[in-house]
ROPA-256303 format. One record per residue (C-alpha): x, y, z; residue in one letter. Coordinates in steps of 0.02 Angstrom, whole numbers. Layout:
! ROPA-256303
SITE      xx      yy      zz  bagu
SITE       X       Y       Z     a
...
//
This chain:
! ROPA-256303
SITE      xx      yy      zz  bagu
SITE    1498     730      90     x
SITE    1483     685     -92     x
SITE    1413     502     -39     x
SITE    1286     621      60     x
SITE    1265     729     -78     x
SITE    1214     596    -209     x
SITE    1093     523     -68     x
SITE     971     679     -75     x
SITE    1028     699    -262     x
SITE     903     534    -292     x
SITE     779     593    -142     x
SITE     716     752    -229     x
SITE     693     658    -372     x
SITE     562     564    -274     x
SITE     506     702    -172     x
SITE     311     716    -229     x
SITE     309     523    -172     x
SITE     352     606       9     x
SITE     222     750     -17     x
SITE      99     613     -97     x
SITE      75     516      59     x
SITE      76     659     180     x
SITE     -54     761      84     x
SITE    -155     580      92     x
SITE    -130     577     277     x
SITE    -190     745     318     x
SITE    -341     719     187     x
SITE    -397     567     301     x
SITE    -356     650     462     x
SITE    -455     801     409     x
SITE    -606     683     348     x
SITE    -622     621     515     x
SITE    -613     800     610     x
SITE    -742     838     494     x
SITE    -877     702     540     x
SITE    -837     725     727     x
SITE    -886     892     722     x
SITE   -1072     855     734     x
SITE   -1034     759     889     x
SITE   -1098     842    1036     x
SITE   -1053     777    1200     x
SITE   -1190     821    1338     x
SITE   -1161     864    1515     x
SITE   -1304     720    1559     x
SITE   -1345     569    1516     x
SITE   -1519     530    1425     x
SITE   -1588     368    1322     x
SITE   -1615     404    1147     x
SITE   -1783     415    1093     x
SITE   -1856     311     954     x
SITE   -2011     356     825     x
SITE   -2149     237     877     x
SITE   -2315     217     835     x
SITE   -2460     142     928     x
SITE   -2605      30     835     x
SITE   -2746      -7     968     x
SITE   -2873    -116     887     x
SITE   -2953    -162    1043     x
SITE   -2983      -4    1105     x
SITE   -2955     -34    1309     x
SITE   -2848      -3    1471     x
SITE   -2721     -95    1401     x
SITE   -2693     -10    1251     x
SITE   -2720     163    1333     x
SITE   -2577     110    1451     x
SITE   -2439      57    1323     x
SITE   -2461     196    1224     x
SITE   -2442     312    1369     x
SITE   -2278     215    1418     x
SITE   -2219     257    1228     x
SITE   -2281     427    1233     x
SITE   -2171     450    1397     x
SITE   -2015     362    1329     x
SITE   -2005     365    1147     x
SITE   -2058     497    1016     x
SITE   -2254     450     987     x
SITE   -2299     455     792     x
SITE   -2489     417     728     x
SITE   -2512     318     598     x
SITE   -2646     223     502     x
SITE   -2700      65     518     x
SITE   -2657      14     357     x
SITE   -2508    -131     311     x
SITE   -2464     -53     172     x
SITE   -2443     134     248     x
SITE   -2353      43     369     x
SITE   -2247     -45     277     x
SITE   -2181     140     174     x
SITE   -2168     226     341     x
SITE   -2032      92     406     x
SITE   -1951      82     228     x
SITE   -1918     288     232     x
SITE   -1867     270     401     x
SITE   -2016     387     472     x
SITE   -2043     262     602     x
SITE   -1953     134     693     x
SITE   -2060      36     803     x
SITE   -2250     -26     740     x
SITE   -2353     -77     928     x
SITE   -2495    -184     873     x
SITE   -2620    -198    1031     x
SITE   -2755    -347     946     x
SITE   -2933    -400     996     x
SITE   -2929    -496    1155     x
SITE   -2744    -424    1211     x
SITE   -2832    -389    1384     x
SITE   -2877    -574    1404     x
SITE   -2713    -654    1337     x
SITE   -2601    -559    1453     x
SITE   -2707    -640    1584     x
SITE   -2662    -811    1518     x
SITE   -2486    -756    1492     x
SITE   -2482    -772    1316     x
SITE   -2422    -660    1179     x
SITE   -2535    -518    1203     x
SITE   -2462    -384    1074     x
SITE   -2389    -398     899     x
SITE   -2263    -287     827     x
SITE   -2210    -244     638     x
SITE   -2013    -185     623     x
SITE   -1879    -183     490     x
SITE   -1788    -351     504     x
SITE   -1648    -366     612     x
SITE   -1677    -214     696     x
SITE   -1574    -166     850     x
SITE   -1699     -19     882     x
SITE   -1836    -140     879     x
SITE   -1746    -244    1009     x
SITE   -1731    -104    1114     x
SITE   -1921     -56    1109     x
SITE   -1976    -219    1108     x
SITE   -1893    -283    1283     x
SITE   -1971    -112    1354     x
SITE   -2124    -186    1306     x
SITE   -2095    -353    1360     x
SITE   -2056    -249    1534     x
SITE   -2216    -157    1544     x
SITE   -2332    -315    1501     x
SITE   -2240    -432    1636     x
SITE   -2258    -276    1779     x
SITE   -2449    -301    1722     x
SITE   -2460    -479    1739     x
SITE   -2382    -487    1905     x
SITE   -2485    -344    1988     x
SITE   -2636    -491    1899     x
SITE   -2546    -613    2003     x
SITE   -2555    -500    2155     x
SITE   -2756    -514    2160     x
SITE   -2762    -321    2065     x
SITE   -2895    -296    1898     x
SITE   -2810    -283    1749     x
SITE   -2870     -87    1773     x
SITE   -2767     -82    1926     x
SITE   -2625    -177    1873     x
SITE   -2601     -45    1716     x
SITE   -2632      87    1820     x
SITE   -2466      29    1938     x
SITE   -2375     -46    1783     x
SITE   -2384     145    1712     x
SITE   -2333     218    1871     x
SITE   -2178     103    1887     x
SITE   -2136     157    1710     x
SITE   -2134     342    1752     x
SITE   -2006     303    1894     x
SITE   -1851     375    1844     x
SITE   -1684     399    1936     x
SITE   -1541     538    1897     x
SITE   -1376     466    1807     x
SITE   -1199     557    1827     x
SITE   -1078     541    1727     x
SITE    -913     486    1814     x
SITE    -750     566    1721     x
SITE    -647     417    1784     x
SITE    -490     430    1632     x
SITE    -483     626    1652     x
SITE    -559     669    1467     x
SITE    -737     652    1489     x
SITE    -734     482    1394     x
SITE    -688     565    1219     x
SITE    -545     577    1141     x
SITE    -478     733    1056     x
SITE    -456     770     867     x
SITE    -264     755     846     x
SITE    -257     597     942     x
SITE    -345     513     772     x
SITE    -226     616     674     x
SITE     -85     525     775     x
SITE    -170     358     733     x
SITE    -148     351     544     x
SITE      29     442     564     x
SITE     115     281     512     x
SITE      26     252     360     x
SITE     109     424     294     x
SITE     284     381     391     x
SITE     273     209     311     x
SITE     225     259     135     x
SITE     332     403     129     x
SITE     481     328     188     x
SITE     460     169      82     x
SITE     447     269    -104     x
SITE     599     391     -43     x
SITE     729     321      54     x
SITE     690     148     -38     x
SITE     702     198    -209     x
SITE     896     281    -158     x
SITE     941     116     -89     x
SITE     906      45    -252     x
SITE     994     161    -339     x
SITE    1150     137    -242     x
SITE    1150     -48    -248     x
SITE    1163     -45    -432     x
SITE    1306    -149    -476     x
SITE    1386     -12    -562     x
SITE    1373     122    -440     x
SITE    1414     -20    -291     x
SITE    1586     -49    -384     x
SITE    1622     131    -404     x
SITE    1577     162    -214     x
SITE    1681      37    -152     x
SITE    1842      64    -278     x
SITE    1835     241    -208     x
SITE    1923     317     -82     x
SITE    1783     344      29     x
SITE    1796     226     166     x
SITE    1650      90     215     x
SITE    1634     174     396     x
SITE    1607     356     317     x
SITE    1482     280     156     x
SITE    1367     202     296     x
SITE    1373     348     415     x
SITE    1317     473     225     x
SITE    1190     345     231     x
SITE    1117     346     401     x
SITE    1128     533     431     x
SITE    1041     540     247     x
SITE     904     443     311     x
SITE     887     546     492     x
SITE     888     685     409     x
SITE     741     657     288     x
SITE     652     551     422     x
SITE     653     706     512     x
SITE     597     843     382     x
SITE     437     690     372     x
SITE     406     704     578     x
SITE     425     882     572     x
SITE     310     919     432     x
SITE     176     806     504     x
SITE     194     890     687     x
SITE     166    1066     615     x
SITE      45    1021     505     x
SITE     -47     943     662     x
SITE      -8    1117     767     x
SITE     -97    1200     626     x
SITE    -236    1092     594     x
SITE    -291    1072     797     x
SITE    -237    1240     859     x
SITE     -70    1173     953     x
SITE    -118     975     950     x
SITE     -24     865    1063     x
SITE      74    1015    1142     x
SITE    -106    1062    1220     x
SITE    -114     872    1295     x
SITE     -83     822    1452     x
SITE      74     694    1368     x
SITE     155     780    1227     x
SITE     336     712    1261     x
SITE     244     538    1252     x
SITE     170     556    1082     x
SITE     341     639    1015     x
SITE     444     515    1080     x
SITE     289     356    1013     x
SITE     293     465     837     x
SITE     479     459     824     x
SITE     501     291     868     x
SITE     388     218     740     x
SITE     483     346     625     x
SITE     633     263     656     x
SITE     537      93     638     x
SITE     471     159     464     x
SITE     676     202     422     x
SITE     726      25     448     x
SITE     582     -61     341     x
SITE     607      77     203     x
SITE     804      -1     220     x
SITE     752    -169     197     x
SITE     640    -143      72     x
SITE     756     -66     -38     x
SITE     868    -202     -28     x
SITE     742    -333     -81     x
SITE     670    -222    -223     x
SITE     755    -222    -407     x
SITE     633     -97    -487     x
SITE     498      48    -452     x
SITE     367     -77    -494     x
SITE     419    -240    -377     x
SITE     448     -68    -256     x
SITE     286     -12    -270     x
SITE     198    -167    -214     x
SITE     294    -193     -86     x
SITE     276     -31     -26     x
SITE      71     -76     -27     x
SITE      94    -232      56     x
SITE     197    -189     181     x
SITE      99     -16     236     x
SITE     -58     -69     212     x
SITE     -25    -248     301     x
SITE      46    -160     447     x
SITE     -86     -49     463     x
SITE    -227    -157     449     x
SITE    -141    -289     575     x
SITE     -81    -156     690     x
SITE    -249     -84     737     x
SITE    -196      94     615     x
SITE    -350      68     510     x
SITE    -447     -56     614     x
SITE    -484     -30     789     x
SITE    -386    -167     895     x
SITE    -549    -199     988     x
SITE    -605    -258     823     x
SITE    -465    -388     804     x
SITE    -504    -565     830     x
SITE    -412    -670     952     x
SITE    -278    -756     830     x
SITE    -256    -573     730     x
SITE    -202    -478     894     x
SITE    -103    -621     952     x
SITE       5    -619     791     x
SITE     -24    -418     808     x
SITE      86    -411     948     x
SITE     234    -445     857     x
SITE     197    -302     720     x
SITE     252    -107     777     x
SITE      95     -29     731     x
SITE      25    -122     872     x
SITE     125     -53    1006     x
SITE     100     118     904     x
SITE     -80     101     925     x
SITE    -106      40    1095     x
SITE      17     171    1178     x
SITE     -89     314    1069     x
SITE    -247     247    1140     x
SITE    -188     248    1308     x
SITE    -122     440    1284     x
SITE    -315     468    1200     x
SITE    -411     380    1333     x
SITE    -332     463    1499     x
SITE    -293     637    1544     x
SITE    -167     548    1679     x
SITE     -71     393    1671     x
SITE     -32     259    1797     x
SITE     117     177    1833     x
SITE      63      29    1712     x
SITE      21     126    1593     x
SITE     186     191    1606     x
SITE     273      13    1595     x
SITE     141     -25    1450     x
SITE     206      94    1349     x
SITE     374      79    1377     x
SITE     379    -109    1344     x
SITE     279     -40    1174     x
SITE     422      85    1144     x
SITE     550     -68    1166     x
SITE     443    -190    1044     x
SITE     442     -40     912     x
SITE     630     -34     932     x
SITE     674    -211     918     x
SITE     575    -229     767     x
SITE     674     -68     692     x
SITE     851    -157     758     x
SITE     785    -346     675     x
SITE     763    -268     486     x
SITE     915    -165     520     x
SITE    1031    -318     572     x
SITE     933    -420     412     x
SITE     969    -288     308     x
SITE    1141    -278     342     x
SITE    1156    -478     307     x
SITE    1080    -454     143     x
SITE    1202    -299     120     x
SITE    1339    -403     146     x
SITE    1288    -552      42     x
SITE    1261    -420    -114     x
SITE    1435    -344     -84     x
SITE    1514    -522     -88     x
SITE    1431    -551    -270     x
SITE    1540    -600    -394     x
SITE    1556    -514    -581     x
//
């Protein structure tokens, strides 16, 4: 008990570092809630409509007919013929799309040349969007040509095609209706604040107790070895618990029940206590390695932050190149991540899925049990010191 005792004796010390990190969690999760809230997710499906404007300088069918296509499909805006009003109305973003119909348009898309011209902001993806449309309309013209039709008649069935539209259902294949729900991003950056918190608390007591001083004391005590390291472990359950159960009310609060309004909340309590128990075993080793707050402090950074970033916590895992996620694999928050995108993506979860995340479960675990054993090894080295 007094081994116990002197453990949480050091912890409150460092308690703010524990509230530090969790008030920087919730900040981030609460960021995010906060620009999903404009997202509005639509029974139907429709294509988004761009601001386009048509410039007919040669004043015929085919102009007529290409601006009646944009009308239809995209949001029509009037504007001079003027390069430099042009050239202001794309830089404020009141237009996207500039449809230049030339002199002699009619007679080039006859010869199957470049009929129109178009003026954009470079490297536009909305531009590419408008501009295959238009590539679309002008080839329907030119084959109706080919048919034996008049360029009047070939318009007139290219605009008819175009107005040819076909409903589109959504399928609800996973269960959610493709979106994910609020507290399933607060569950993604959970081990940031498990990682950081742990780190600058348990690590900073390890230190302390590794002193060479308070090492001799300890083990010229009557205390025996088997009852110092059980103080120790049931010092670090307990506080890796008060950090799990802060975060999982704070989550009930913030999303009006979170996870325990999911279809899977035993899976994300027992993912979020696994990686707690993965964040126990690096703030362990890390304590061992460090010799002061500072040389703690940057290994705290490196080691969060590196996770995080390689483990798909901050960056999507999509986003990961080929060599990243293969190295990835062996890092916990990867196994974190992918079993909380698997809970976020379906409302019910196959029999793979299952053995997914249990082989992520078992990855988290050996990683925990591999800085436990090289902690120990280092533990045991530092007790064999001499002087």
């Amino acid at each position: 008990m007094t081994v116990f005792k002197g453990y949480f004796l050091i912890i409150r010390r460092n308690a703010w570092s524990i509230f530090m990190y969790i008030i920087i969690f919730v900040l981030i999760s609460y960021m995010i809630e906060m620009s999903m809230r404009g997202t509005v997710v639509t029974e139907g499906f429709s294509a988004a409509k761009l601001e386009v404007a048509v410039i007919d300088r040669e004043g015929g069918v085919l102009g007529d007919t290409l601006r009646k296509v944009m009308e239809n499909e995209q949001n029509l805006v009037e504007l001079e013929d003027d390069r430099q009003k042009i050239q202001e109305e794309l830089f404020y973003a009141n237009v996207d799309y500039v449809l230049i119909v030339p002199e002699g348009a009619s007679e080039t898309v006859r010869t199957g040349g470049k009929a129109v011209q178009s003026i954009t902001v470079p490297n536009s993806t909305s531009a590419f969007y408008v501009e295959s449309r238009v590539d679309s309309v002008l080839n329907q013209i030119r084959i109706c040509l080919a048919a034996g039709l008049d360029l009047e008649a070939a318009c007139e069935k290219a605009l008819e095609i175009s107005e040819l539209s076909a409903d589109v259902e959504l399928v609800d294949v996973n269960g959610n209706a493709g979106v994910r729900e609020s507290y399933n991003y607060y569950f993604a950056y959970m081990p940031y604040a498990f990682l950081g918190a742990t780190i600058m608390s348990m690590s900073m007591v390890i230190m302390e107790f590794k002193k060479r001083e308070i090492r001799r004391r300890i083990q010229s005590s009557s205390v025996p070895f088997f009852r110092q390291n059980a103080a120790m472990i049931a010092s670090f359950a307990v506080v890796g618990l008060v950090i799990w159960g802060i975060c999982m009310v704070l989550q009930s609060v913030m999303y009006q029940g979170g996870i325990f309004t999911s279809p899977h909340p035993l899976w994300y309590v027992i993912n979020s206590l696994v990686f707690m128990t993965v964040s126990l075993a690096v703030a362990y080793l890390t304590g061992m390695l460090s010799n002061s707050p500072a040389a703690l402090n940057g290994l705290n950074n490196i080691i969060s932050l590196g996770l995080c970033f390689l483990g798909g916590i901050f960056v999507p895992l999509e986003m990961l190149g080929g060599g990243v996620e293969k190295i990835s694999r062996f890092l916990p928050t990867y196994w974190y991540s992918r079993i909380n995108g698997i809970l976020g993506d379906y409302a019910s979860i196959s029999a793979d899925m299952k053995q997914t995340i249990w082989m992520g479960i078992v990855n988290q675990l050996l990683f925990a049990a591999a800085c436990f054993a090289l902690t120990l090894a280092i533990k045991r080295r530092q007790m064999q010191e001499k002087g």
